[in-house]
N, C-alpha and C positions, 0 to 999 in steps of 0.2 A: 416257422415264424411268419406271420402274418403281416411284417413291412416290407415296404418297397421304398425304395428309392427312384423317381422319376427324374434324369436329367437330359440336358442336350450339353453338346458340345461343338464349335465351329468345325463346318468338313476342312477335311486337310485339301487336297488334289483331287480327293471326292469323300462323299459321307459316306462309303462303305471302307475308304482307308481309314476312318477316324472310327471308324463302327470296330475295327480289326484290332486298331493299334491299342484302343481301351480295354476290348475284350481279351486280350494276350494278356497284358500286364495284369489284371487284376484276377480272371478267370484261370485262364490258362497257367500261367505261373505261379499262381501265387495260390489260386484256391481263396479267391478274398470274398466270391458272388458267385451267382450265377446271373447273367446278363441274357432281355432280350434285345431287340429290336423293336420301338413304338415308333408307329405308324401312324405321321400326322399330313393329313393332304396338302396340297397347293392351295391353303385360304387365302383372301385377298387381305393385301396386306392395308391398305386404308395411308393416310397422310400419320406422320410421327404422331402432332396431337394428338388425333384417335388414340392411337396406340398406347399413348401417356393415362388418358384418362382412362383406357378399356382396362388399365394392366390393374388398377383399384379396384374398382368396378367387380373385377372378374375374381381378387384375392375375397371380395365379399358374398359372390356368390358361391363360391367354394365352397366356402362355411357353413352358407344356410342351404345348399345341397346337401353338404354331409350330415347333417345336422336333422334334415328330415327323412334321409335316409336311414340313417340312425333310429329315428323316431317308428320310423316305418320295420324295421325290424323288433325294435324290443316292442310295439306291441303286435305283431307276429307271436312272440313268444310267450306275449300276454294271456292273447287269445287262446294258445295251444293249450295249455293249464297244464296238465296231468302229463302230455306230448310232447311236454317241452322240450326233448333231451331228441326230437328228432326235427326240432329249428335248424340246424346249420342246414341239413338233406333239402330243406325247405327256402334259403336261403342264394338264389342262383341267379345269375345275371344273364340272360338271353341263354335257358335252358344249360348253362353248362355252370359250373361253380367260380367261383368269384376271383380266386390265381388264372383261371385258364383262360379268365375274359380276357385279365389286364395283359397277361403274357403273349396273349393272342390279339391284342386291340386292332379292330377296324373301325374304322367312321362308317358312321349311319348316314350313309349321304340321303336316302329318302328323308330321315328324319331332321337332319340340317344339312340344308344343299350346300356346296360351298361356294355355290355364284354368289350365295348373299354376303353380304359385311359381317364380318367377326361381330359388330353391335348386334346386328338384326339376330343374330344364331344364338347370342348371350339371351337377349328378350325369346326368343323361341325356349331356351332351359328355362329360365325366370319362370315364365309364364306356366309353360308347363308342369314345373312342380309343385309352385304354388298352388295351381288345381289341385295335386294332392292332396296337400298339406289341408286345403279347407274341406275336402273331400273324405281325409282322415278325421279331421274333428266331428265330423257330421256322426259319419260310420261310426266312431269310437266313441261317442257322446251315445246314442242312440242302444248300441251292444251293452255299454257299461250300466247303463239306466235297467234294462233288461236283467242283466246280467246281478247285480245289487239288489232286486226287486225280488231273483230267487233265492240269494243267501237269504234275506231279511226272512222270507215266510222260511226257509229249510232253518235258519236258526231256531224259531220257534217249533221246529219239533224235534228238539235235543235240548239240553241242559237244564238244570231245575226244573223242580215242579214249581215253584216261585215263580217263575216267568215263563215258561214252554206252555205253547199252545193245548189246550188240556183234551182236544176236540176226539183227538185217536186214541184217546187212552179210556174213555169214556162209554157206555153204551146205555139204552133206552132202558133196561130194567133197573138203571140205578140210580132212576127219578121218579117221581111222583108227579104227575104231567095231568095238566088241564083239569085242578082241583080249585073250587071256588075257596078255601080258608089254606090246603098245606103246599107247603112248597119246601125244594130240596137245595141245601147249598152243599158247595164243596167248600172241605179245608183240609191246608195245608200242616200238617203236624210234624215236628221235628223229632226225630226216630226215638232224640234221650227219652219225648215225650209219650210215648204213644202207651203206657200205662194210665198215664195223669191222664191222656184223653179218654182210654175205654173206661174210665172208672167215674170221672166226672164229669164227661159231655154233655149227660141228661139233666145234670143241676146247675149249668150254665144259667138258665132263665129256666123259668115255668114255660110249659106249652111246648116242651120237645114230647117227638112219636118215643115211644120206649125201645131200646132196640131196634131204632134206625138207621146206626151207621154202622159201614161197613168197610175195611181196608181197599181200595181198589186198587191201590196200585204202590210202588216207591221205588225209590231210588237210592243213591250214598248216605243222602242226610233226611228226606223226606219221607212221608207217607200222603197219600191222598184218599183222603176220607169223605165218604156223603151221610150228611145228613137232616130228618125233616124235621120239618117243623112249624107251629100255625106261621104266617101271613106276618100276625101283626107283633109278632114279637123281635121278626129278625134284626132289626136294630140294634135292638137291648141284645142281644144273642151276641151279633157281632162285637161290640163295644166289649161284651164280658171275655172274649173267645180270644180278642186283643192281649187283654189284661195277663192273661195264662198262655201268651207267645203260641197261639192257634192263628193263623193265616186265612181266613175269607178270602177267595180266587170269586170275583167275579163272573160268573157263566150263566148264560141261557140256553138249554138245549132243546136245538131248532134242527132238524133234521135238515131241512131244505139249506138251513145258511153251511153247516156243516159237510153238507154235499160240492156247497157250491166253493168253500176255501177249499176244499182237495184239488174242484175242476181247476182252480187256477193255479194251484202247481202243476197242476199238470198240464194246464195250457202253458204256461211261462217254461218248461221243461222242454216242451215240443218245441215254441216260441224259437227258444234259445238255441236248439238242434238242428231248425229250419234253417238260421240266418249262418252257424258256425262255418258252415259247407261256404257257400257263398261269399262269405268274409272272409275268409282262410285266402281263399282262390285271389280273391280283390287286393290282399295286402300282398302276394307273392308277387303278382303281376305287376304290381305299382312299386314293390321294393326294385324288381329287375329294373324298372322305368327309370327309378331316381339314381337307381346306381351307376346305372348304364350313363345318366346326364351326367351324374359328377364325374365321373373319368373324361368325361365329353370337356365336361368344364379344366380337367386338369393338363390335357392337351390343348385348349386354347390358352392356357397360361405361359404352357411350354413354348406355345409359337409365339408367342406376343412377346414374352421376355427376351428370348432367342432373338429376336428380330431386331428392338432393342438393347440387347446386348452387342453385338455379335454383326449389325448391320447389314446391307443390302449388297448388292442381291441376297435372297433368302437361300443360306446354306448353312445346315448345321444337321445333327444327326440325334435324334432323341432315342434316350435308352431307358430301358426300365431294369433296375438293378434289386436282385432279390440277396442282400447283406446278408455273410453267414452270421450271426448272431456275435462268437466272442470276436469276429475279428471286426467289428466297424470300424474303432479308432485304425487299425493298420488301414483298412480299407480308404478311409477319409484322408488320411496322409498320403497312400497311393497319389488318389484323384487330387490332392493337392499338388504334388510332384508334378502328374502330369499338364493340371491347368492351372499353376499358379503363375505361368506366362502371362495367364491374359488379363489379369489384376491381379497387380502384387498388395493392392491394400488388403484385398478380401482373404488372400490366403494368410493371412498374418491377423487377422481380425475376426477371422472366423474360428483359430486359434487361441486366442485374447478373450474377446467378450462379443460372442455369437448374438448376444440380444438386443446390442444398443445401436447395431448400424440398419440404419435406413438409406438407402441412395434414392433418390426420386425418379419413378421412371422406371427402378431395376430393380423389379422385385419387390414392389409394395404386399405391405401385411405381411411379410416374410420375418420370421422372429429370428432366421438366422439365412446367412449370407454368403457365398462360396464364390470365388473367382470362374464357376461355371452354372448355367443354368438348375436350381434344384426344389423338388418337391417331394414332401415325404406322402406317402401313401400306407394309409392301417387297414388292413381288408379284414380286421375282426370283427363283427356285427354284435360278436353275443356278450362279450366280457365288456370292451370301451363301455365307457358310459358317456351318454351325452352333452 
């Protein structure tokens, strides 16, 4: 199962007796989790306000963390096409996979010192992913353009002879080429008809070559046919060829233009094989980025809430709880048990109706509410949808 449970809890006498006394009750006897230890440094703590306004602040960057992380994986998956099914293998957060990061969390102190203020380090995620996020639009605007530009021409050389590009199917003996009075068209004839055509194509108009056309090709419902005829009659041709549900296909055969539609799928084929490498590489790197930030971001929530929860000095013990799947309700009731001490509204209201309490200060943007510090965590990248 792919959730977590992210909480703290005030240290008892110390934060490894509070780290013992949860992990007994719920792991050890009961079999309700498997529990680790999350590891959140000695940040500075800043004056309450701060803390008031960061603890918003930080439920909304959560959000649009996860959110571009998210983004940043499905098109991962996007890009893969055909590869798709070895996304998750591709899917890792500082080289190891996405349980082992959160089970094993350490801070990035190079990457957020923690001399700086809880605000400064939030503007350091901010900042940071946002580069992404416009950095993805760029990339994915740019691949998809590409990308669109090759289906469009590969559509045209598949499906009817009605609309599929006619240029491969064609060859220079089945024209009449650089004639001052004949010239050769193609048409499209539907299979019921291809008697009606060889029998009456010549008496379409006056001024057909005798014995000019020839099958050159078809498909389920089609045939495609060429044939000549003077100049100055193809109008009148056309217009009768309408009448008896014959198809006129538009074509000029131009060797040079013909050469040059192939080069450009094949440039746009290479195009799009040059860039896949390097895009691949760019979204793996930048998914480890964001992911690696929103956990960043879910441990400042833990310490900011904890803090205001729970009070000064700063003691309390943050755990990351891997829920066995049937047993949550028993599990939640545990953790109730054990911390319905420390608010008796929340364990009774968290019971009740989880969605309607807000306290100010404890746990903003939080749709639900516990008498102890709590955040859910979904490490599924491939299925969530954004």
């Amino acid at each position: 199962m792919s959730e977590y449970w992210l909480i703290s809890a005030p240290g008892d006498k110390t934060c490894q007796q509070t780290w013992e006394t949860m992990n007994s009750v719920t792991s050890k006897q009961n079999n309700l989790c498997e529990n680790f230890k999350f590891h959140i440094p000695d940040l500075k703590v800043g004056t309450l306000d701060q803390l008031v306004g960061l603890s918003d602040d930080l439920g909304k960057l959560d959000a649009y963390v996860e959110t571009i992380t998210r983004k940043v994986a499905v098109y991962l998956g996007d890009v893969l096409e055909d590869q798709r099914d070895k996304l998750i293998e591709n899917l890792l957060a500082n080289n190891v996979d996405l349980s082992q990061y959160i089970t094993r969390f350490q801070w990035d102190m190079a990457k957020y010192p923690i001399k700086q203020s809880l605000r400064n380090i939030a503007d350091i995620i901010s900042k940071q992913v946002g580069q992404i996020d416009a950095d993805l639009k760029t990339k994915s605007s740019a691949y998809n353009s590409l990308k669109g530009n090759l289906q469009n021409l590969e559509k045209k050389q598949t499906g009817s002879l009605l609309t599929r590009n006619l240029a491969d199917l064609v060859k220079k003996e089945h024209f009449i080429l650089d004639s001052e009075y004949l010239t050769t068209l193609l048409v499209i004839v539907p299979k019921i008809l291809f008697s009606d055509w060889n029998t009456g194509y010549e008496k379409l108009t006056d001024m057909i070559v005798p014995r000019s056309s020839q099958l050159i090709t078809q498909d389920q419902d089609f045939g495609l046919f060429n044939v000549t005829l003077f100049k100055k009659v193809v109008e009148e041709f056309k217009l009768h060829a309408r009448e008896k549900k014959f198809v006129v296909r538009e074509f000029t055969y131009n060797e040079e233009e013909l050469a040059a539609g192939k080069n450009e799928i094949t440039k746009l084929v290479t195009d799009k094989k040059k860039q896949f490498g390097p895009l691949v590489r760019w979204l793996k790197v930048n998914f480890s980025e964001c992911f690696c930030a929103w956990i960043h971001v879910k441990a400042l929530r833990v310490f900011v809430e904890s803090v205001l929860r729970y009070g000064l000095p700063v003691n309390f013990q943050a755990i990351l709880i891997h829920p066995n799947k049937k047993n949550q309700k028993r599990l939640r009731d545990v953790l109730n048990q054990l911390y319905g001490h420390l608010d008796g509204s929340a364990s009774s209201s968290s019971n009740v109706n989880a969605d309607t309490v807000d306290i100010p200060g404890l746990g903003f943007g939080q749709s639900e509410y516990f008498p102890y510090v709590f955040y859910k965590l979904n490490v599924d990248m491939v299925e969530t949808k954004i």
